[in-house]
Residue, then its C-alpha position, 0 to 999 in steps of 0.5 A: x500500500x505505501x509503495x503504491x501511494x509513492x508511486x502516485x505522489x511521484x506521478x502527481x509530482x512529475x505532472x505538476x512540474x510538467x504543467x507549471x513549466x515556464x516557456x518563454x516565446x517573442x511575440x512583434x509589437x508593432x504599436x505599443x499601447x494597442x499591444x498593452x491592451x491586448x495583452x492585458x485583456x488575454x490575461x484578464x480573461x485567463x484569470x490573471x490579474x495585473x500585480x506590477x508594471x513598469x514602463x518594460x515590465x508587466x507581471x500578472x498573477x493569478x486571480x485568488x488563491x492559486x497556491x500552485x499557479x504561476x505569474x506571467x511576465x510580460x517584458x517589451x522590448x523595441x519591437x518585440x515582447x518576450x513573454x514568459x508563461x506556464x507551459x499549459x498556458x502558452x497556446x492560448x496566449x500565443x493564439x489570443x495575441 
């Protein structure tokens, strides 16, 4: 019985990490304040909220008591946006941006 419940800890364990993965992708930014608003409507509507923003910098936190969620970073660049995200979460922004 306890090597079973090792076992199931150990493939819980390993699932979580794989799905809280960081991935970090570039995405073109072509005009700035148009980026800044869709980026802050995909995030609001994947349950993150804004937490920090500077003029290079946006950091979004999820909604509530996520214990286990990860933020989402958002740094512009001069033509780009290097976004970094859970991994379970990079297609829906990638195809919402």
């Amino acid at each position: 019985a306890v090597a079973g419940w090792v076992g199931f800890i150990i493939v819980l364990s390993s699932l979580l990490a794989l799905v809280g993965m960081k991935q970090t992708f570039t995405v073109p930014v072509y005009e700035r304040n148009a980026f800044l608003h869709r980026a802050h409507a995909v995030m609001t509507g994947l349950r993150y909220r804004p937490a920090q923003q500077s003029d290079h910098l946006l950091i979004f936190k999820p909604k509530g008591p996520a214990v286990l969620a990860e933020k989402i970073t958002v740094q512009l660049g001069h033509n780009s946006a290097l976004i970094t995200a859970p991994r379970g979460l990079i297609r829906k922004i990638q195809e919402q941006l």
